[in-house]
VOGU-3710 file (C-alpha; in Angstrom, 3 decimals, decimal comma):
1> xxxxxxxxxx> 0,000/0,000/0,000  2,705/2,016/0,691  2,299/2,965/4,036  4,877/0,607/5,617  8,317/1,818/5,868  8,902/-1,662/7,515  8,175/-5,916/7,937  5,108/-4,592/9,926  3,203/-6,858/7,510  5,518/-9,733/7,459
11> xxxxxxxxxx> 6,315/-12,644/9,367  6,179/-12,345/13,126  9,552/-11,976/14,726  9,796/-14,225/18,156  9,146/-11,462/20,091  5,703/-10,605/18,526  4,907/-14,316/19,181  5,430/-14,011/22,570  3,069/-10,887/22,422  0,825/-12,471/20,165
21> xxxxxxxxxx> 0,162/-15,177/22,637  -0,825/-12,698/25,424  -2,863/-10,293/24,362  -4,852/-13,331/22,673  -8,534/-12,315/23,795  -11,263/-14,233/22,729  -15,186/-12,921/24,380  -16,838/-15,227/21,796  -15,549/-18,269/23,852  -18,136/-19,997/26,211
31> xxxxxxxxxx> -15,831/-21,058/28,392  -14,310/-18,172/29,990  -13,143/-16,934/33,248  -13,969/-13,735/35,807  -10,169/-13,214/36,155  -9,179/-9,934/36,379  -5,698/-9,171/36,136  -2,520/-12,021/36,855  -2,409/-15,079/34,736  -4,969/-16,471/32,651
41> xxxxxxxxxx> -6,081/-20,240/32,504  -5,522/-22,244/29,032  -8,540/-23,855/27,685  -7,894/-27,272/26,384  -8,372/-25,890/22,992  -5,682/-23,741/23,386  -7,551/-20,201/23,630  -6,692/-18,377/26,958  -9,758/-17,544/29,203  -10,555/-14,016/29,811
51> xxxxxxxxxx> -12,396/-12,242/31,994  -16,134/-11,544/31,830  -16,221/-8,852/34,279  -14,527/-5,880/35,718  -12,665/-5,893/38,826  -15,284/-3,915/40,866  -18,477/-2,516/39,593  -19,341/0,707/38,154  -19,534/3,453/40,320  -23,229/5,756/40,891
61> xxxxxxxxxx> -23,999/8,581/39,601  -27,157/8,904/41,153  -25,657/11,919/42,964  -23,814/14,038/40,274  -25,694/15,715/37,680  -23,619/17,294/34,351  -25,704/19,971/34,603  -24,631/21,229/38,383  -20,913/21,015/36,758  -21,798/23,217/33,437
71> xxxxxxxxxx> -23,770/25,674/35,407  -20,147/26,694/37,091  -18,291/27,155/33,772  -20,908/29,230/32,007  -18,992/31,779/29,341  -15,575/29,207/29,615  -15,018/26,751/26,020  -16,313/23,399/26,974  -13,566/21,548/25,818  -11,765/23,064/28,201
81> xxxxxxxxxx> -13,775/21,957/31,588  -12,851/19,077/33,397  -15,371/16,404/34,433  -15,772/14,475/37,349  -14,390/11,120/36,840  -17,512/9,578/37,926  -18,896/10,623/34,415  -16,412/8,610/32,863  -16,005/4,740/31,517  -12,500/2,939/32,311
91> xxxxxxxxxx> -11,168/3,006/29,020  -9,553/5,770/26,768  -10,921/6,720/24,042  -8,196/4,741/21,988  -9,433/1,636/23,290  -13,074/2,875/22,566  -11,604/3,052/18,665  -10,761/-0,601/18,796  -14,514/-1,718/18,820  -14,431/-1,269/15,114
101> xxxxxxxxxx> -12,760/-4,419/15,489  -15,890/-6,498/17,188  -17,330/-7,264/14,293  -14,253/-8,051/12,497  -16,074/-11,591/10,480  -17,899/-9,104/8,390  -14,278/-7,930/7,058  -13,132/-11,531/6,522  -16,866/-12,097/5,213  -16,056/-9,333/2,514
111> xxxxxxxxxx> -12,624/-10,628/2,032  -14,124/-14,078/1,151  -17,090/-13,032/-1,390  -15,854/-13,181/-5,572  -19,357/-10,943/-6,239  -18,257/-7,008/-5,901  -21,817/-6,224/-4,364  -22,052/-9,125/-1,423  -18,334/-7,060/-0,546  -19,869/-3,827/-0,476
121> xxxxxxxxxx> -22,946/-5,301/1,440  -20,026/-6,684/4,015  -18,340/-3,565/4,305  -21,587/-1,741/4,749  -22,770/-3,812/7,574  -19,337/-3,283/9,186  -19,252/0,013/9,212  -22,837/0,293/10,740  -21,527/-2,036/13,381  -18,684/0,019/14,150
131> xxxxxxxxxx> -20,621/2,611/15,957  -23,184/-0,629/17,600  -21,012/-0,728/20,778  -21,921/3,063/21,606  -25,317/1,902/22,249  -26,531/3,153/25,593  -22,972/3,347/27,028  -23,560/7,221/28,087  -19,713/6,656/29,940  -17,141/9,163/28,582
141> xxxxxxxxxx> -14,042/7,314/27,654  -10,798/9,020/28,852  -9,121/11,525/26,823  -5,935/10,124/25,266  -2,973/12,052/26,532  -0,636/13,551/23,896  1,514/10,373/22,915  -0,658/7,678/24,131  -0,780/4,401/22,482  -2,894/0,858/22,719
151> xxxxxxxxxx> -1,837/-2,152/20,760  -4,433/-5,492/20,533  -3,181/-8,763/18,531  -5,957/-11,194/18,403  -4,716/-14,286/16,854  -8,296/-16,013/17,166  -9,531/-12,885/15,141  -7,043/-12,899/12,844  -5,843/-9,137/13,454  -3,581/-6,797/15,086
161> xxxxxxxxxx> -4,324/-3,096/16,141  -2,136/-0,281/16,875  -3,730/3,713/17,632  -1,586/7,007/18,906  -3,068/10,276/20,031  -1,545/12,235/17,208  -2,617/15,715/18,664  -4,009/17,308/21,737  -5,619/20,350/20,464  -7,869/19,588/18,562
171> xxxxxxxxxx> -7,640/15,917/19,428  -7,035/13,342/16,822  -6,297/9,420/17,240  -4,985/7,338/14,548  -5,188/4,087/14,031  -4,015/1,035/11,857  -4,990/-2,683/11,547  -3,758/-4,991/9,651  -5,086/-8,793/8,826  -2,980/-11,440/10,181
181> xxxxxxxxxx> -3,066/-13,479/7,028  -2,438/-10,424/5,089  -5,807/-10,265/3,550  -7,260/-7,071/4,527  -5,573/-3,307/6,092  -7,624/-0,934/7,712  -6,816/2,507/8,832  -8,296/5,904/9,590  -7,979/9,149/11,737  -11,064/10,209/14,065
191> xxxxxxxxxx> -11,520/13,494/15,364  -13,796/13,456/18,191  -16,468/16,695/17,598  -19,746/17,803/16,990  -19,491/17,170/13,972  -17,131/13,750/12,554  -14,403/14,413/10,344  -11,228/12,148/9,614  -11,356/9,499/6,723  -11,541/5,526/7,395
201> xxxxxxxxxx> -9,953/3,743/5,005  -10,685/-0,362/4,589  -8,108/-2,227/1,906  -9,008/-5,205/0,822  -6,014/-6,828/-0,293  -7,063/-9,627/-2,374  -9,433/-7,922/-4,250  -7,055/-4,883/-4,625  -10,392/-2,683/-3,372  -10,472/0,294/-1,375
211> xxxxxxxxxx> -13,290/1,628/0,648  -13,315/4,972/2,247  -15,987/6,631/4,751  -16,409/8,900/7,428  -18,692/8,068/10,539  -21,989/9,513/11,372  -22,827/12,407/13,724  -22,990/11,322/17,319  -25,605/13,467/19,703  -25,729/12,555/23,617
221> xxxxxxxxxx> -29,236/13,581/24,883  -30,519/14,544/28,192  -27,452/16,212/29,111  -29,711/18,643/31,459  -32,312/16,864/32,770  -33,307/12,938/32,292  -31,688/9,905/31,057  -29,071/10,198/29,394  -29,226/8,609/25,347  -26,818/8,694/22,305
231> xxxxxxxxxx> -28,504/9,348/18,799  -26,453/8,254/15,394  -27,618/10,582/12,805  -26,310/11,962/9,196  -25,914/10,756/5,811  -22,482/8,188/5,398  -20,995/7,024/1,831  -18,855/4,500/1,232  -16,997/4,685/-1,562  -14,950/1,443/-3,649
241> xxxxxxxxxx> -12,317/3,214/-5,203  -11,922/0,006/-7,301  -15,037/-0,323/-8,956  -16,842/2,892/-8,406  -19,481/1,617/-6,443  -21,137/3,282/-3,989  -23,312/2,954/-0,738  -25,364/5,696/0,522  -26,566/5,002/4,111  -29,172/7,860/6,044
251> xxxxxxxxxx> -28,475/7,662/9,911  -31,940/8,855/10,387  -32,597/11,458/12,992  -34,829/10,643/16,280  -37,566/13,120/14,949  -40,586/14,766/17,138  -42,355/10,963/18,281  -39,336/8,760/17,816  -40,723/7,343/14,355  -37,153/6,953/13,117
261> xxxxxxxxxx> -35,364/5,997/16,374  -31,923/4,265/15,288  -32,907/3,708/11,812  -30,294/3,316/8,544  -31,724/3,271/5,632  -29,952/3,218/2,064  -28,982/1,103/-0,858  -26,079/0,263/-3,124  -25,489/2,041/-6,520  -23,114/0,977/-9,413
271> xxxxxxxxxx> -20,798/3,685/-11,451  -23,701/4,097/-13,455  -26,060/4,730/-9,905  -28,112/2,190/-10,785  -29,830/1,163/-7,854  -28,436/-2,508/-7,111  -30,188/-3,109/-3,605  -31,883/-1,619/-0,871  -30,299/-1,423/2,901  -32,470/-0,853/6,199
281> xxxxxxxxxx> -32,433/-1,676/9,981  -30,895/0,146/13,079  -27,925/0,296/14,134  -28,581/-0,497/17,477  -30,131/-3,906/16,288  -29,339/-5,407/13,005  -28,516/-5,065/9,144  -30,778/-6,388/6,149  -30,655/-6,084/2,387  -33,678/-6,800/-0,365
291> xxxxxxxxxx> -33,350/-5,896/-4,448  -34,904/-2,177/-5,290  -38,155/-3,648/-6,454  -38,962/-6,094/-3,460  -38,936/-2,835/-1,484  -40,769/-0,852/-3,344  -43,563/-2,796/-3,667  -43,270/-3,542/0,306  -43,423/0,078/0,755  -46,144/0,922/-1,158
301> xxxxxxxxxx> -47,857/-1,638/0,259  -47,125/-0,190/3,490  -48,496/2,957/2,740  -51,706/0,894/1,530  -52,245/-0,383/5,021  -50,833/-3,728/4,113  -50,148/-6,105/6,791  -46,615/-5,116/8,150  -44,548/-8,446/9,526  -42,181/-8,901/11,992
311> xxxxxxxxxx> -39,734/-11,995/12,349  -38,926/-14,221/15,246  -35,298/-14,408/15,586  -35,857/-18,081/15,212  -37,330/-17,464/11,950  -34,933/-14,719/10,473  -32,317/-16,806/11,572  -33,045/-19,755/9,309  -34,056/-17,687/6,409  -30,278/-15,585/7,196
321> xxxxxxxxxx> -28,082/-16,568/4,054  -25,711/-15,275/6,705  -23,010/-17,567/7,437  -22,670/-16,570/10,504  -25,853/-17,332/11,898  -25,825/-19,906/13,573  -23,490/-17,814/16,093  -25,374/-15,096/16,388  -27,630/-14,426/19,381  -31,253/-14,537/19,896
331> xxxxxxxxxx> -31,963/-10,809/19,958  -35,341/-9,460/19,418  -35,681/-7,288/17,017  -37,848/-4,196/16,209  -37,094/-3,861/12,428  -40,164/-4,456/10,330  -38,686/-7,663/8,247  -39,508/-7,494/4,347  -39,741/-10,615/3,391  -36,840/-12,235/1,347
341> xxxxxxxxxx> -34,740/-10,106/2,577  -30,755/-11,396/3,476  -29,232/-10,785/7,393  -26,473/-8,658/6,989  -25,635/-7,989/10,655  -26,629/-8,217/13,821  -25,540/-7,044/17,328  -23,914/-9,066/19,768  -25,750/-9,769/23,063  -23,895/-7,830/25,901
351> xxxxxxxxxx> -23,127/-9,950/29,334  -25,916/-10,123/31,794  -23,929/-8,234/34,042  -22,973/-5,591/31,715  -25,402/-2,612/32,932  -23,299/-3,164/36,567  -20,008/-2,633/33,511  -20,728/0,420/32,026  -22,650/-1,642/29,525  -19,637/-2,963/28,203
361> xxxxxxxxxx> -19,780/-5,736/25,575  -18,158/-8,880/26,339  -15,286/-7,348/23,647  -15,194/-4,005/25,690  -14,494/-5,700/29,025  -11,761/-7,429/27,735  -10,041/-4,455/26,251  -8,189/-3,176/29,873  -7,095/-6,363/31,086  -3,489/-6,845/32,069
371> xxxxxxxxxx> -2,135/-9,932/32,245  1,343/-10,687/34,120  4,235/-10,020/32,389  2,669/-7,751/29,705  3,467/-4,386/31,420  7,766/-5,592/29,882  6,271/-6,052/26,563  4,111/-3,190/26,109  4,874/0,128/24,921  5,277/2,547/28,112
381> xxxxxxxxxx> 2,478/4,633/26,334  -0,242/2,008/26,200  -3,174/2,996/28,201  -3,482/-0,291/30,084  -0,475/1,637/32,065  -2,706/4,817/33,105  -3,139/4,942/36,353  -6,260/6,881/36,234  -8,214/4,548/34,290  -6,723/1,328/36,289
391> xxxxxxxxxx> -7,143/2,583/39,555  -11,463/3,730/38,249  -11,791/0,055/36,711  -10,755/-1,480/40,383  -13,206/1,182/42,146  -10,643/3,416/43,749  -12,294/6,724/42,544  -10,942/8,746/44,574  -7,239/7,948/43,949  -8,053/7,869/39,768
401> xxxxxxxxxx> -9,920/11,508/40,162  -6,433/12,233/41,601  -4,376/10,483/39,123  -6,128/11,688/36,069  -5,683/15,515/37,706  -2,255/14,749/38,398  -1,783/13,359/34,077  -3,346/16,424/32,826  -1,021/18,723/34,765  1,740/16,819/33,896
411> xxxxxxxxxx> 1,103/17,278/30,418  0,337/20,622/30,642  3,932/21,401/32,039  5,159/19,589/29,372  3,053/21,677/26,951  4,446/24,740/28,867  8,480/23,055/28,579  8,379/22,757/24,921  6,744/26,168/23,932  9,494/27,573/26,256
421> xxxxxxxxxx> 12,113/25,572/24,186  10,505/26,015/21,013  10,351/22,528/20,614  8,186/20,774/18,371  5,714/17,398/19,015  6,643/15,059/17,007  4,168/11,604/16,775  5,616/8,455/16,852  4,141/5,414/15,283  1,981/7,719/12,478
431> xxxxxxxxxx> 2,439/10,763/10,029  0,360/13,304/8,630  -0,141/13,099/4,400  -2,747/12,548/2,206  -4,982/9,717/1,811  -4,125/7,789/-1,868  -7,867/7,607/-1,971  -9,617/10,428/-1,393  -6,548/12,823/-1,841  -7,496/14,749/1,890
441> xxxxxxxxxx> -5,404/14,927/4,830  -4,919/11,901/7,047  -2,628/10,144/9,533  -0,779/7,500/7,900  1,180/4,803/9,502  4,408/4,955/9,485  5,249/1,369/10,623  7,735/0,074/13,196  5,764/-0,133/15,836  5,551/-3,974/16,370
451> xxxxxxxxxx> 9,886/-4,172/16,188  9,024/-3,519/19,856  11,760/-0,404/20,325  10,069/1,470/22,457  13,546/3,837/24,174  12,447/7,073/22,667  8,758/6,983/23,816  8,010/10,238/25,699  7,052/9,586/29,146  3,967/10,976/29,790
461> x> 2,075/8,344/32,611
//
């Protein structure tokens, strides 16, 4: 691609077997364990065990409203007020990136397909589940500190993962993933405001296909009064640079009733943009796709009065041409089903303890843990070394609200040290340029990062 200045993509060196091997994390497995941070037990299939649950559960916040905290800072630039920890989740917002990953099958799904369209229906339904995980977790994730890192290798999963906060002001993360069997890259640059910017870029190798997007606009409600609830909305594209096809997906707004509560709706066009089928669902639920006409006709029937019908999961499952389905949980869906239509995606079913976990999926909760022995192999930047967000995640509050206070002035000093020196920042694992495929600014990866030499990382924990 052109991005690598290294053997990033080529065999693993001993040492990134050894790493390999320990941040192995599997949440799909049904035998797991509650273990929170030491060793893990080996499964006599080979996959480690991970845990299922935090290390102490989340904290209230039954006492604190936002709105007692804004009040105060009235007239100050809101992205410069510090919250209470308590309205925070214990991850950064790095780790938060990695989610993408969750629903990495539909990648290897797309990877797998000869047809053009069944790819673009893959990469569709990924990126729609790429934002899933943000259902009703109302949790801010820690702000990445100038420098930070967090590295995931998931040999069960087939991937490996590597983000860097590239900037402090305005914040930007970067982020690159590559396929273990060197099928697929995927890379982008998110800038966390109102409104999203960065590109996200998905190669697939094989096919020697790009896809570019951007994400939708994320809205938290409620912030005032009530409970609080996040709201996907805007219009997303993704674009196969290959091919010239094109998918045009509406992240529908709530609207006065809550008609159009978490719905996508959109369809797939050729170079010509001829219609070639029609997507719909929610993005908190599921994916499904049906030809132009089918839905059409439904709709108009719709509008008729026509009986409307909705699917058991039992039922949608065995229609699914998904091959996935028969791992995919009994949710109940909302989405009115038109019939003969094809399962594109659907979300995974979070653990029963998960509202007592930030409502965490099982992938989430095993995103922090740290196993022994992986603090020598680990980058001094990685944010499973913040003290803030380790000390939150095993219910000290109190010492993270002082930890995380104690990180930001740090950093500030250091902000303060190098303006005094008129020295610049310079990123390590990523650069800025220009993306090959859309031609706008983005953070490329510059490689290296998993020859493990981590002596000039700045030290910013």
């Amino acid at each position: 691609t052109g991005f690598d200045s290294d053997n990033s993509s080529g065999d693993f060196s001993e040492a990134n077997h050894k790493v390999s091997e320990m941040l192995d994390l599997d949440p799909h497995q049904s035998n797991r364990t509650g273990k929170h941070n030491g060793e893990t037990e080996i499964q006599e299939n080979g996959i480690k065990r991970h845990r299922t649950s935090l290390p102490a559960p989340m904290f209230s916040r039954s006492d604190f409203s936002v709105w007692s905290i804004l009040k105060k800072c009235i007239g100050l630039e809101l992205s410069k007020i510090t919250m209470p920890i308590v309205f925070n989740e214990p991850l950064s917002f790095l780790q938060r990136i990695t989610e993408y990953m969750e629903h990495i099958y539909l990648i290897n799904k797309a990877c797998s397909h000869a047809d053009p369209l069944e790819r673009m229906q893959a990469v569709a339904a990924f990126a729609v589940s790429a934002v899933a995980s943000q259902w009703e977790r109302t949790g801010k994730p820690f702000n990445p500190l100038l420098g930070e890192t967090y590295e995931l290798t998931r040999e069960d999963l087939g991937f490996r993962f590597i983000s860097e906060q590239v900037s402090h002001h305005p914040p930007i993360s970067a982020f690159y993933s590559e396929g273990l069997n060197k099928d697929f890259i995927f890379h982008g640059s998110i800038y966390p405001k109102l409104e999203p910017r960065g590109t996200i870029t998905l190669e697939l190798l094989k096919h020697n296909e790009a896809y570019t997007w951007t994400n939708p606009t994320c809205c938290v409600h409620n912030v005032i009064i009530g409970k609080l609830w996040l709201e996907q909305y805007g219009m997303v594209e993704i674009v196969n640079h290959s091919t010239g096809d094109k998918c045009v997906l509406n992240f529908k707004p709530c609207g006065l009733f809550g008609k159009e509560l978490h719905r996508v709706e959109g369809y797939i066009q050729d170079k010509n943009r001829k219609k070639l089928c029609v997507i719909y669902g929610k993005w908190t639920e599921c994916l499904w796709c049906t030809d132009p006409t089918t839905y059409e006709t439904y709709k108009k029937n719709e509008k008729r009065g026509g009986e409307q019908k909705k699917l058991k999961p039992s039922e949608d499952l065995i229609k699914s041409e998904n091959d996935e389905a028969d791992d995919m949980p009994e949710v109940q869906d909302t989405v009115q089903f038109i019939p003969g239509s094809k399962l594109l995606w659907r979300i995974n079913s979070r653990p029963p303890n998960s509202s007592q976990m930030y409502n965490f999926t099982s992938f989430a909760v095993s995103l922090n843990e740290l196993e022994k022995g992986m603090e020598a192999i680990l980058a001094p930047t990685d944010c499973r070394l913040r003290p803030d967000i380790r000390n939150m995640e095993n219910g000290n509050m109190d010492v993270a609200s002082k930890e995380k206070e104690r990180l930001e002035e740090k950093q500030r000093a250091a902000r303060k040290e190098r303006a005094k020196d008129e020295v610049e920042w310079h990123t390590r694992w990523f650069n800025q340029g220009t993306n090959p495929y859309t031609g706008t600014s983005d953070w490329l990866y510059s490689g290296g990062y998993f020859d493990r030499n981590f002596s000039d990382c700045p030290d910013i924990y």
